[in-house]
C-alpha positions in Angstrom: 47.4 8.4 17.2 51.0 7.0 16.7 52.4 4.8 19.2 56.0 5.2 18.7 58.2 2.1 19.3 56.9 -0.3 21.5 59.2 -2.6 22.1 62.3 0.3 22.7 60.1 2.8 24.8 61.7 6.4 24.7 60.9 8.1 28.3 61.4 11.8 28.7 63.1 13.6 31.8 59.8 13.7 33.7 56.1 15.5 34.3 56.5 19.2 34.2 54.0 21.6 35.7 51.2 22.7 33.2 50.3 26.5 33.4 47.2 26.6 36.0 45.2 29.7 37.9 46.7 27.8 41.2 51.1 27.8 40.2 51.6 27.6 44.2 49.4 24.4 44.8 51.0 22.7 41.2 54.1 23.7 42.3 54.0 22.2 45.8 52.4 19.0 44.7 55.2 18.7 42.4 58.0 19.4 45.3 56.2 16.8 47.1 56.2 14.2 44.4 59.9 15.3 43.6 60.3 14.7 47.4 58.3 11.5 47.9 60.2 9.9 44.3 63.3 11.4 43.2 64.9 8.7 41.3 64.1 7.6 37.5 62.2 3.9 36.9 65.1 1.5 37.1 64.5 -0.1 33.2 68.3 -1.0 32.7 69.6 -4.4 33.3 66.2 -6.4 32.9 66.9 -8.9 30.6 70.5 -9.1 30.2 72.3 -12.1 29.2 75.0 -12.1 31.7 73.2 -13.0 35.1 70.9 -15.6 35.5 67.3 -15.0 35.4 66.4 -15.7 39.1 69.6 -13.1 39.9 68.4 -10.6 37.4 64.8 -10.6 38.8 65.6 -9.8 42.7 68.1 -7.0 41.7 65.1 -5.9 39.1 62.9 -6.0 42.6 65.5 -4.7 44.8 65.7 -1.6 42.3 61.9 -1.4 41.9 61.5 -1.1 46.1 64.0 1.3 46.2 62.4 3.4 43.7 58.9 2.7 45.7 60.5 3.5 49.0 58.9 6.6 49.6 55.1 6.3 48.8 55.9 3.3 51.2 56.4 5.7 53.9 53.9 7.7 53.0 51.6 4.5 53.3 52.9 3.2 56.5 52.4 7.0 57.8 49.3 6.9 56.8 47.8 3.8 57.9 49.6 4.5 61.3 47.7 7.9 62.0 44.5 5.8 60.2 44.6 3.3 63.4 46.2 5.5 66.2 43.5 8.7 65.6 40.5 7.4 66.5 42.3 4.8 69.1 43.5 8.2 70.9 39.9 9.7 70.3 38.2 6.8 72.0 40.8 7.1 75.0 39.9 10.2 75.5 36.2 10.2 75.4 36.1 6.6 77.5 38.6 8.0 79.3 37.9 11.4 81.2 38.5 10.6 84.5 
């Protein structure tokens, strides 16, 4: 197994759909990961002589967030209908009146 260059890593244009007995469920998981993350891991910049460290890092962060935005929403969506579901559901079965 050859491991290429480690300390230059070479990253391609992204995952493509492999051939499955189920092309409309791989290709709407696929839409919804092009949906939920459309931008490329933010790799340039890190390290660069030119701004301080403590600079460099929070645009590095600010750039890494940004590319993390959406599974946040999806998170925050999630946990929202985790906690509001079954608060509903008790309303409405303490709540019949």
């Amino acid at each position: 197994m050859e491991l290429g260059n480690i300390s230059q890593p070479v990253y391609g244009p992204g995952p493509k759909a492999p051939g499955s007995s189920t092309p409309g469920l791989v290709g709407m998981v696929h839409g919804f990961l092009q949906l939920v993350q459309p931008n490329a891991l933010p790799i340039g910049g890190w390290g660069s002589s030119e701004m301080p460290a403590l600079c460099c890092l929070s645009f590095f962060l600010s750039q890494l967030l940004l590319y993390e935005l959406g599974f946040l929403v999806c998170m925050a969506i999630g946990l929202l209908f985790i906690i509001l579901v079954p608060l509903v559901g008790c309303c409405f079965c303490c709540c019949r009146c």
